[in-house]
PLY file of the C-alpha trace (Angstrom):
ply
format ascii 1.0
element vertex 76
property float x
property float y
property float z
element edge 75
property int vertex1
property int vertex2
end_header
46.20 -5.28 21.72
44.52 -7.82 23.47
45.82 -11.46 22.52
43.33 -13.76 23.65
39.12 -13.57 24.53
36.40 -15.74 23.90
34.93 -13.96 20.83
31.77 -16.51 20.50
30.72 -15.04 24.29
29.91 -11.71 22.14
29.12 -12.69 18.65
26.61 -14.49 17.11
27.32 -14.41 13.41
24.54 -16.81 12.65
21.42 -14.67 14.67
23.29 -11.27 13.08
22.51 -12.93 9.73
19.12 -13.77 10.01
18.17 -10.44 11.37
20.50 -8.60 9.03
17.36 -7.35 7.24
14.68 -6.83 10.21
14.41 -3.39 11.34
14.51 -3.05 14.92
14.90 0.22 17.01
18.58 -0.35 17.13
18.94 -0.06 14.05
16.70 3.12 13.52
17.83 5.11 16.66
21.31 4.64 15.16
20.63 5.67 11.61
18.84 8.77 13.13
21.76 9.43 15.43
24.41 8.92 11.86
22.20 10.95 10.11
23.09 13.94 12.25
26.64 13.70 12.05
28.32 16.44 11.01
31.52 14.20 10.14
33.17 11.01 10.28
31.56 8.62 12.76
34.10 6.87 15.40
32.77 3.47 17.05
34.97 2.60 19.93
34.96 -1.32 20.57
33.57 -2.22 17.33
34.03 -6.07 17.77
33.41 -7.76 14.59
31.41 -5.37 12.61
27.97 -5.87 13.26
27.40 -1.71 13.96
29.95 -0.34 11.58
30.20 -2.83 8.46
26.36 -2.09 8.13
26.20 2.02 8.56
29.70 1.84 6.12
27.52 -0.49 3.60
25.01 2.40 3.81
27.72 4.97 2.95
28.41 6.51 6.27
32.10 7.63 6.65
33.53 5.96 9.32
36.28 4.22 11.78
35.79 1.43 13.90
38.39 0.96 16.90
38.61 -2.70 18.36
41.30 -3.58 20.86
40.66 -7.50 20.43
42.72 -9.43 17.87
40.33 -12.22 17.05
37.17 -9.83 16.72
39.47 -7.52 14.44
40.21 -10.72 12.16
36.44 -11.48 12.23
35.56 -7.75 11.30
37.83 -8.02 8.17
0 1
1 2
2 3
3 4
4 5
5 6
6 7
7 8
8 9
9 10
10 11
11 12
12 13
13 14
14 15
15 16
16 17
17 18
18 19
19 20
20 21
21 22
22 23
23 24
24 25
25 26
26 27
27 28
28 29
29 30
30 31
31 32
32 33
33 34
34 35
35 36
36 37
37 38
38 39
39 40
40 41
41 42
42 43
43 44
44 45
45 46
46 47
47 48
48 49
49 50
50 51
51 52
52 53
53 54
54 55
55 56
56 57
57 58
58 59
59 60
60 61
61 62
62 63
63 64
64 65
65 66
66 67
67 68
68 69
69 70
70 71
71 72
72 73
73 74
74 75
């Protein structure tokens, strides 16, 4: 597991938060892609949540993988 990296350089809680309800095509070309699943959806380098806390809020069944301590701590 990676020790050290400058989380802030790839996460911007604040902007996540005010565009936590917006739609963009992201958002809708992933929910089409979970849709399709046909099982438990694996997100390698999940960071700090802002793909997989949202599609596991929405009921999707699935595992995030992050190799980075402090974006792990931030996920949780």
């Amino acid at each position: 597991m990676l020790k050290s990296i400058n989380v802030s350089a790839f996460a911007d809680p604040e902007l996540d938060e005010l565009v936590s309800g917006v739609p963009n095509l992201e958002n809708s070309i992933l929910l089409d892609l979970c849709a399709k699943a046909a099982g438990p959806i694996l997100e390698i380098g999940s960071g700090y949540g802002r793909i997989t806390i949202p599609l596991a809020e929405r009921g999707f069944e699935l595992v995030g993988v992050e190799l980075c301590g402090p974006s792990v701590v931030a996920a949780r």
